[in-house]
Backbone as CSV, one residue per row, in Angstrom:
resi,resn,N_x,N_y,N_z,CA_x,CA_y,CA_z,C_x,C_y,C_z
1,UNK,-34.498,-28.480,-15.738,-33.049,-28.439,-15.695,-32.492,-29.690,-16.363
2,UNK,-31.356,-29.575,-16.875,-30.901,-30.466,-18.002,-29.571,-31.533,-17.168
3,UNK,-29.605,-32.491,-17.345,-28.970,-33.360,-16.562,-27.202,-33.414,-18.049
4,UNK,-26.291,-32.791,-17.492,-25.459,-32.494,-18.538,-23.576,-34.000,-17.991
5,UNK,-23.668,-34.646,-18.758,-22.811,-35.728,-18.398,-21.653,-35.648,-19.615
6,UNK,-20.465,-36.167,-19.163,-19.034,-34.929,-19.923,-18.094,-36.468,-19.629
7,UNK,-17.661,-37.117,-20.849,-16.259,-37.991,-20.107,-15.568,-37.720,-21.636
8,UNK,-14.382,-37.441,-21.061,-13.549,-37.094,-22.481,-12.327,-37.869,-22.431
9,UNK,-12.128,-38.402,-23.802,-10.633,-38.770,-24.055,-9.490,-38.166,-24.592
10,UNK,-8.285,-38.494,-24.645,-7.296,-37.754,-25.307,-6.993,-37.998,-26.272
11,UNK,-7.023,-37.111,-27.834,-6.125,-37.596,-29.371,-5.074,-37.287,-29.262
12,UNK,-4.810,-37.529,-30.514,-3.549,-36.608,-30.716,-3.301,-35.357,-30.857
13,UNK,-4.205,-34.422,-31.326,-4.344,-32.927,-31.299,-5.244,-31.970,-29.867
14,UNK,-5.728,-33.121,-29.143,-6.506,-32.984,-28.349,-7.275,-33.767,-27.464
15,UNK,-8.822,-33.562,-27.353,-9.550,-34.234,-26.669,-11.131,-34.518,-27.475
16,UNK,-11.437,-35.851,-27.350,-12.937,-35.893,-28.179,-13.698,-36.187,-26.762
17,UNK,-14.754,-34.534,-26.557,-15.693,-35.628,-25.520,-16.777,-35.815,-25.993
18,UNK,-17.566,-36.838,-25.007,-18.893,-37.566,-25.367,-19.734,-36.966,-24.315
19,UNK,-20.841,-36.328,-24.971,-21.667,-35.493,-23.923,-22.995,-36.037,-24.049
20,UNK,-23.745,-36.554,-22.856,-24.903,-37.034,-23.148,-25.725,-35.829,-21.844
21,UNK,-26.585,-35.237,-23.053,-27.713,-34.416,-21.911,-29.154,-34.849,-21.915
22,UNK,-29.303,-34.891,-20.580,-30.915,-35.326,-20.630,-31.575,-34.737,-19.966
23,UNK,-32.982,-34.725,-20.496,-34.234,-33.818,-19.440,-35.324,-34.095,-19.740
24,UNK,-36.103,-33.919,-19.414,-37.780,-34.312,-19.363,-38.138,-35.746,-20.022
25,UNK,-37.287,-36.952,-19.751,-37.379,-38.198,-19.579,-36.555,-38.403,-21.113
26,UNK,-35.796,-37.958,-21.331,-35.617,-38.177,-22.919,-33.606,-37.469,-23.020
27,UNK,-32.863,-38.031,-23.813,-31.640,-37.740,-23.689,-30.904,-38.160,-25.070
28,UNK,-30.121,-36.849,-24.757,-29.589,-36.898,-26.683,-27.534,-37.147,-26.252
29,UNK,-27.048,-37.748,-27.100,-25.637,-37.636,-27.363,-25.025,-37.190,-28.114
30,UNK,-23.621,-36.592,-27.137,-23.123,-35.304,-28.707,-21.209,-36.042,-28.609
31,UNK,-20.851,-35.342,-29.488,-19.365,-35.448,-29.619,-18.799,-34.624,-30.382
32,UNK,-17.747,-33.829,-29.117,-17.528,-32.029,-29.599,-15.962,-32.431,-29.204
33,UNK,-15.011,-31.789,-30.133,-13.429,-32.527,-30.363,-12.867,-31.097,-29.808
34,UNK,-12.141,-31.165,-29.243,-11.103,-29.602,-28.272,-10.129,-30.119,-28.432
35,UNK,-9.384,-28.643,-28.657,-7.753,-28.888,-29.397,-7.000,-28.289,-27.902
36,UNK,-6.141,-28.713,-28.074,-5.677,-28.101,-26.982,-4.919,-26.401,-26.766
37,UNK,-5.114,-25.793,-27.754,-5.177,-24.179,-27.831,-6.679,-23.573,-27.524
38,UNK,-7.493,-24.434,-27.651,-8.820,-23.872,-27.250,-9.069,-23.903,-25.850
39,UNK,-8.709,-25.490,-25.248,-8.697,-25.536,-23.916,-7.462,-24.557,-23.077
40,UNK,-6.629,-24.314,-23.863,-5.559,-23.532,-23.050,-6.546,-21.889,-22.812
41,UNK,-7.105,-21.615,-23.932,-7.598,-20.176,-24.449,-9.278,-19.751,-23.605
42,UNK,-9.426,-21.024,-23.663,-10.784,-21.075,-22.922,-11.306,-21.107,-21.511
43,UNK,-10.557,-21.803,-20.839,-10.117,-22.420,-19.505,-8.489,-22.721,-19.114
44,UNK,-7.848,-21.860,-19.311,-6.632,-21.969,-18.699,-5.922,-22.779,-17.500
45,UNK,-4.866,-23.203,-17.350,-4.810,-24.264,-16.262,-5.244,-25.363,-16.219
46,UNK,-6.726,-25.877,-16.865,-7.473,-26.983,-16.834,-6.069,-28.030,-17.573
47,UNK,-6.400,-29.250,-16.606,-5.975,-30.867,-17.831,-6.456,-31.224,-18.525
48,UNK,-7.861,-31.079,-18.164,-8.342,-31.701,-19.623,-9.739,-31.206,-19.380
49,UNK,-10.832,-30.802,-20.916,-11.771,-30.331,-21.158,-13.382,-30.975,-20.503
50,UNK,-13.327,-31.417,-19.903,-14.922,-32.036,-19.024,-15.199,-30.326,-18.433
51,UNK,-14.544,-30.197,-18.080,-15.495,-28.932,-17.114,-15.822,-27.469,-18.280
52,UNK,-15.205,-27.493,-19.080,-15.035,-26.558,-20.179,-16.336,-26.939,-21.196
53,UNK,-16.483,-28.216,-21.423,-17.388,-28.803,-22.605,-18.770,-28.205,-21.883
54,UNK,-18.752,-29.488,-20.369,-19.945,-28.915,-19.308,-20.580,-27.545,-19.376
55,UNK,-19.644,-26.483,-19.210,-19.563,-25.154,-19.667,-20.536,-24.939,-20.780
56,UNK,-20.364,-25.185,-21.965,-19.963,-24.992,-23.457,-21.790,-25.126,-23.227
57,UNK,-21.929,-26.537,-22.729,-23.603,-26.923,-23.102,-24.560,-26.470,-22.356
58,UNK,-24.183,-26.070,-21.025,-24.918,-25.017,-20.039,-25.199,-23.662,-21.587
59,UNK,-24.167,-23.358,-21.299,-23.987,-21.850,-22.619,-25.305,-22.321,-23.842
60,UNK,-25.035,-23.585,-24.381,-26.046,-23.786,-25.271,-27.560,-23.693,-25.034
61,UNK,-27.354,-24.721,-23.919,-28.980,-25.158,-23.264,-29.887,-23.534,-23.239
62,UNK,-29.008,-22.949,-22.576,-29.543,-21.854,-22.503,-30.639,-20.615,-23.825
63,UNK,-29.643,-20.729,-24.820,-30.317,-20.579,-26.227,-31.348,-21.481,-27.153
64,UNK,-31.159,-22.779,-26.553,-31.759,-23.731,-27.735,-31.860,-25.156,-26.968
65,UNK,-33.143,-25.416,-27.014,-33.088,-26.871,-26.976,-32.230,-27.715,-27.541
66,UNK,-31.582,-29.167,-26.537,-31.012,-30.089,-27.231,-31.183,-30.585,-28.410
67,UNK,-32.539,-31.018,-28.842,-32.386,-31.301,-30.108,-32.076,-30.602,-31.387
68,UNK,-32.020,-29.135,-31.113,-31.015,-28.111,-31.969,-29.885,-28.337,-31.932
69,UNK,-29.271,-28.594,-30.964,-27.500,-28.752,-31.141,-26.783,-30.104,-32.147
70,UNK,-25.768,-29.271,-32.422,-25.662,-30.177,-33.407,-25.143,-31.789,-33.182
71,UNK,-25.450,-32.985,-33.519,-24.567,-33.781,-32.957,-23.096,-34.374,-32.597
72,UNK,-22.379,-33.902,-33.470,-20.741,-33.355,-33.655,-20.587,-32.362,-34.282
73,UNK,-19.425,-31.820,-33.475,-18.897,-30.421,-33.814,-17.895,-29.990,-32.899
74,UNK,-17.050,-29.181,-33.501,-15.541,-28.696,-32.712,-15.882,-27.335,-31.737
75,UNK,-15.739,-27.621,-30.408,-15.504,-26.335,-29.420,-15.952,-25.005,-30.486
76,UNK,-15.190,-24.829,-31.475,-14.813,-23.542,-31.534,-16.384,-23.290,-33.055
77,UNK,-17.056,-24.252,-33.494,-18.070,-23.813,-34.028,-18.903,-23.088,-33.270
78,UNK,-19.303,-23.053,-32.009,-20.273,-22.056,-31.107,-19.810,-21.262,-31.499
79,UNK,-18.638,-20.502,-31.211,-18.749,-18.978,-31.772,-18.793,-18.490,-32.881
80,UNK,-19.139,-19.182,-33.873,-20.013,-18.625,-35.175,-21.567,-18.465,-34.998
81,UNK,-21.667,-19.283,-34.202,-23.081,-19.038,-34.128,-23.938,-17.991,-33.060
82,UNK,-22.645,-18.257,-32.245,-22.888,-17.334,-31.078,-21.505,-16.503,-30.877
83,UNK,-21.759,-15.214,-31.028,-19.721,-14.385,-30.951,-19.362,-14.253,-29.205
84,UNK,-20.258,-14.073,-28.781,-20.137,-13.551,-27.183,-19.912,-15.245,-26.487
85,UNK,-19.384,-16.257,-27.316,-19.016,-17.702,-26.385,-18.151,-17.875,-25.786
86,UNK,-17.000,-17.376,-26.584,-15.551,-17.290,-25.820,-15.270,-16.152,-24.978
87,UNK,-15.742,-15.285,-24.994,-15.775,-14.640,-23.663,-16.329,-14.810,-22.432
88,UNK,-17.545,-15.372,-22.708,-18.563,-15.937,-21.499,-17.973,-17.179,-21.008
89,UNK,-16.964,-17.938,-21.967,-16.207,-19.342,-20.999,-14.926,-18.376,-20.685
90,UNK,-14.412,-17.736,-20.644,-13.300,-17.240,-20.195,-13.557,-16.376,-18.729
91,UNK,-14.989,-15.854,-18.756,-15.486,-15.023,-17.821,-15.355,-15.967,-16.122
């Protein structure tokens, strides 16, 4: 099981968080930027994207080891790669 850690700040169009996941003694860092139409679209109600990102990398972990993911990238690239993402965070 993957130890998944989420602290995000606010831009101006949004939020950049810093996600560090770790597991089997070894831990990678990412930085994935959410606009705030994604967080509205994705997780509704939420203030701000930590529990949504958290989300996002559970969703990943699941398909692909960490060191597949990419190291930056915007919320909304998963669903090119994966189409069934934004439904499964909305679910």
């Amino acid at each position: 099981m993957s130890s998944i850690e989420v602290v995000s700040s606010q831009t101006g169009g949004g939020w950049v968080a810093r996600v560090t996941v770790s597991d089997r003694g070894s831990s990678r860092e990412f930085e994935v930027t959410v606009t705030r139409d994604e967080l509205a679209r994705l997780d509704p109600g939420a203030a701000e994207p930590a529990a949504l990102v958290r989300r996002a990398f559970e969703f990943l972990l699941t398909r692909e080891p960490k060191e597949l993911i990419l190291p930056r990238f915007g919320l909304a690239v998963i669903s090119r790669y994966f189409p069934e993402f934004e439904a499964e965070m909305r679910a």
